[in-house]
N, C-alpha and C positions, 0 to 999 in steps of 0.2 A: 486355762486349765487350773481352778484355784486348788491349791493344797496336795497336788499331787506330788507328794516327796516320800521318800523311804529313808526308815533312820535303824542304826545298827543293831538297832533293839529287834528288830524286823524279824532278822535269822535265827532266835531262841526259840519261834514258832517250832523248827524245824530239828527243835531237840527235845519235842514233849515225845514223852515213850508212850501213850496210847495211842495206837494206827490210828484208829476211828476218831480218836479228839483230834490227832493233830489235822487230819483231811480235814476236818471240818474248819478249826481254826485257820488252816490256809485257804478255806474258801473265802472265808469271814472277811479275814482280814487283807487280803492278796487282791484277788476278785475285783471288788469294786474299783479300786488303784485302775487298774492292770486293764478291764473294758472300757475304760474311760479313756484311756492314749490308745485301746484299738477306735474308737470310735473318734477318736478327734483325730486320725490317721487315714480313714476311711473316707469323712468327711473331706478331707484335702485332696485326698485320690480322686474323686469324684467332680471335685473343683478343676484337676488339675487335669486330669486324663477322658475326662469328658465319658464316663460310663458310671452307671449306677450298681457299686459292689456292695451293695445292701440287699439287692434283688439277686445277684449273681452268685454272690458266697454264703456260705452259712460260720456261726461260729463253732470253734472247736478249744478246750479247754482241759487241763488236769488241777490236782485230782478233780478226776468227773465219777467220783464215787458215790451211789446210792446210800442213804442213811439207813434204812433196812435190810444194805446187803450182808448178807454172813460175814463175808473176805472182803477184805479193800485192800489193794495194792496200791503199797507205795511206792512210787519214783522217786521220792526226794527231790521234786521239783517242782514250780509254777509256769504256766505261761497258760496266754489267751489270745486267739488269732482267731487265722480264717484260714476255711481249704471251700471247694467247689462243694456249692447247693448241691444235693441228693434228690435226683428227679427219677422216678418210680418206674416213670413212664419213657426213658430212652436208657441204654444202655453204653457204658465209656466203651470205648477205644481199647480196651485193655482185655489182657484174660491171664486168669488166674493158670497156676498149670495141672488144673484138672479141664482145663481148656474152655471154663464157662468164662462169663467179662463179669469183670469187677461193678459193683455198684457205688463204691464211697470212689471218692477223688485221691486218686496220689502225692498231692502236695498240698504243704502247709506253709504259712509265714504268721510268725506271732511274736509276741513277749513275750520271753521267759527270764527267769529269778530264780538263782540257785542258791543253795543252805549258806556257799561262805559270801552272800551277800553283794551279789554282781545281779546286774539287769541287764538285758540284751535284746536284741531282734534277731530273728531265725530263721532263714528261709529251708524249709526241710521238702528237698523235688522229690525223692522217689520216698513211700513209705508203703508201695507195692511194688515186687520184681517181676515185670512183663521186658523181654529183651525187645519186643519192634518196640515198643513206648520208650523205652531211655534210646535207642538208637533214634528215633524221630527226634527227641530232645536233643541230643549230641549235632544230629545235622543242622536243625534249626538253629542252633546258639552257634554253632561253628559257621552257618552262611553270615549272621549277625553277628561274628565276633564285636566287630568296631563297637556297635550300640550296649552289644551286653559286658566288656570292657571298660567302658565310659561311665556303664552307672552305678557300675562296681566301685570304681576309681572314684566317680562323683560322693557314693553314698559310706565312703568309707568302710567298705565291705571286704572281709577275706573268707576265705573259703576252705573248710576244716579237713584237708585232703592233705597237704603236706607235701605237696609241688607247686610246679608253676599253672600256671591256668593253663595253657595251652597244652599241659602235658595231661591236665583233668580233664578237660576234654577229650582227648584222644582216647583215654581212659574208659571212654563212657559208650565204647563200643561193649556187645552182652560180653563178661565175662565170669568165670568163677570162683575166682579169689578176691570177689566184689567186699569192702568190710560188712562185716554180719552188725545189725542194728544189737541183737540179742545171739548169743552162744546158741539158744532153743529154737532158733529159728531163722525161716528160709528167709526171710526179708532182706533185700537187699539194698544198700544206698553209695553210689559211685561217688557223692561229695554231697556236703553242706555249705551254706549261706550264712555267715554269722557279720554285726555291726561290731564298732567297737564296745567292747565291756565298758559299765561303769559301776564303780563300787559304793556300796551306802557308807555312810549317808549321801541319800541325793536329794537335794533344797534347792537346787539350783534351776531357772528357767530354762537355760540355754540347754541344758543337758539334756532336759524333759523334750524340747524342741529337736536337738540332735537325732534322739533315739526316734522320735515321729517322722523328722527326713530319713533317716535308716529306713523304715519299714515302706513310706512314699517312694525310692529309689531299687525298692527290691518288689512292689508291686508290679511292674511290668514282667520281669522274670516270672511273676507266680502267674497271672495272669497268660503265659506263654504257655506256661505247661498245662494250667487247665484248659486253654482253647486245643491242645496236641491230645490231650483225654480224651475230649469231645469229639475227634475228629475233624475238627475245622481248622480253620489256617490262620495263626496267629497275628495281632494286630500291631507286632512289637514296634516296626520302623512307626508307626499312627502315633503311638503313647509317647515316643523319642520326643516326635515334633513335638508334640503340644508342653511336653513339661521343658520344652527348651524354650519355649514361647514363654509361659508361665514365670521362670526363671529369668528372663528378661523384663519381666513386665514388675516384676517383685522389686529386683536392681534397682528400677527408677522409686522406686519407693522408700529409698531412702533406710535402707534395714540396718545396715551396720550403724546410724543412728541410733536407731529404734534399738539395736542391740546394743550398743556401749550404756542404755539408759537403763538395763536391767540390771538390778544388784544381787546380790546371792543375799539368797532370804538365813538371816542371822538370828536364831534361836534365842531366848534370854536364858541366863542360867537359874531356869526354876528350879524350885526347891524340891518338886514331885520328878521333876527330869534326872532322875537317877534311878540307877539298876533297882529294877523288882526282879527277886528269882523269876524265871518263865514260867514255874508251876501254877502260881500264886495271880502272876499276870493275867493269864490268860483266859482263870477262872472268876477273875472280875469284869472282862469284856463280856464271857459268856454269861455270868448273871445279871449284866445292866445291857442284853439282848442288844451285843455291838451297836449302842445308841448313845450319845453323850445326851446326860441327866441334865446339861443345863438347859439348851437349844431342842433339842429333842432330833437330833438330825440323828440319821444310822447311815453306817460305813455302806451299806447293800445299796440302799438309795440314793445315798447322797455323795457317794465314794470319798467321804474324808478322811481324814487322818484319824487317828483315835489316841488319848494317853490313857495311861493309869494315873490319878492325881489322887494327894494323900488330902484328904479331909480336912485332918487337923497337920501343917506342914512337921517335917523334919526337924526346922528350926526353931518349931515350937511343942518338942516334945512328941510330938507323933508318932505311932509305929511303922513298920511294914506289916501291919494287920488284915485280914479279909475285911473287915466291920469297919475300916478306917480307910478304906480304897473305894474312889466310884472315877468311871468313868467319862472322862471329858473330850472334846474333839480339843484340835489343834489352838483354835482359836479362845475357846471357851478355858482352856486351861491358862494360857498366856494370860487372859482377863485378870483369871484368878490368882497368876502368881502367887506367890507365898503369905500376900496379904490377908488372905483370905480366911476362914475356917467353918466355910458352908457346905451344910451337907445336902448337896441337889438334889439327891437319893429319890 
């Protein structure tokens, strides 16, 4: 997963004051990152659990705001996952309480990235309130405790409820003091799924790999609720086996080698690697069309890293100018360190 690191500069996106620019700058810039560990997450799930969730789920993402809408709302947040494909043609398990059935899927697990600069994995089960659907949850995970314990335990996961697990479960019989997702609304969610946080800057491989086992060890949990949507009968003890198989087979491979040989990727101190106001920043990604001028790669395509590098350096009299800023990726800017004073423009 080359270049996928987040550095502190990241979270100034999330203080630009136009709604519409910032949504867009967090697609920009967030986005590419952020598909790229679902898909190298997906890719392992499929390795690992022997099903194809490429075909099974669809993606879901914020902001998923229209460029020609009037209103965009903001959450003040990023993440990019997966909840169950939307098939036109059968109908969930679920019903709304005008008594029709729901058509999107009730759960989601993804990465998300919040303003003070944390990454995370999320498993979100209910984001519809149907009382038989979270009761079929409750039973199911309560006959699996052991399995859905284990991968909790394995995957470094807590659960943002504020008891013991055993008392969230019991919990998850229908009630009405359920916590409200929104004040405005009926949605209800008896707990959340969260990995350990980690804070930017993140350069580090092992971290990037932590947060991919986080989402690999809460796939079978999501994978439970959407076969209980569908109405069919979950395949949780199947997924158990194989990733215990998987997990043994990895063992003889020698990884805590393979991982003591990885080193935390160590920045040089460029002369362009310092604070650009966010105003300023942002409006130079967006006029060199989040693409570094040297290489021609873009953050959308390519999902790399982006700077702002100064033209003519700091150290050589340079401004924080618009006209004296173009955009470089990670790599191309390091080339250029401070030696340089070409404008790739």
């Amino acid at each position: 997963m080359e270049e996928i690191i987040f550095e502190s500069i990241d979270t100034e996106i999330f203080n630009i004051p136009d709604t519409k620019t910032k949504l867009n700058t967090l697609q920009n810039y967030f986005f590419p990152r952020l598909k790229h560990l679902v898909d190298s997450a997906l890719f392992l799930a499929r390795e690992v659990y022997k099903v194809d969730p490429f075909e099974k789920y669809s993606f879901v993402y914020r902001p998923s705001h229209r460029k020609d809408a009037k209103n965009n709302a903001d959450f003040n947040e990023v993440y990019i996952g997966i909840s169950g494909r939307r098939d036109r043609q059968k109908q969930l398990n679920l019903k709304r309480s005008d008594g029709k059935n729901y058509v999107f899927h009730p759960s989601y697990l993804y990465f998300k990235v919040l303003p003070i600069g944390v990454i995370f994995v999320e498993l979100w089960p209910f984001s519809h309130y149907d009382e038989a659907y979270i009761t079929s949850v409750k039973k199911f995970l309560s006959k699996h405790y052991d399995i859905f314990s284990t991968l909790l335990n394995a995957g470094k996961i807590s659960f943002g409820d504020g008891n013991d697990l055993i008392t969230v479960l019991d919990r998850l019989i229908p009630k009405r003091h359920f916590w409200l997702i929104k004040d405005d609304s009926d949605t209800k969610n008896p707990f959340w799924l969260t990995s350990s946080e980690h804070y930017f800057p993140v350069t580090n491989q092992r971290v990037i790999d932590n947060l991919v086992q986080s989402f690999l060890f809460l796939f079978p949990i999501l994978d439970a609720c959407y076969d209980l949507a569908e109405g069919a009968i979950p395949i949780l003890p199947t997924h158990f086996k194989n990733l215990k198989i998987w997990l043994n087979e990895e063992s003889t491979k020698e990884v805590e080698n393979i991982a003591a040989e990885v080193s935390t990727l160590q920045l040089p101190d460029l002369d362009s690697y310092k604070f650009i106001r966010a105003g300023l920043w942002y409006q130079v990604l967006a006029r060199d069309n989040w693409t570094c001028c040297s290489c021609r790669r873009s953050a959308k395509e390519h999902g790399i890293v982006l700077h702002v590098d100064h033209i003519i350096p700091r150290s050589k009299g340079g401004k924080d100018e618009f006209n004296n800023l173009q955009t470089l990726c990670l790599k191309c800017n390091i080339g250029k360190s401070n030696k340089d004073i070409t404008d790739l423009r």
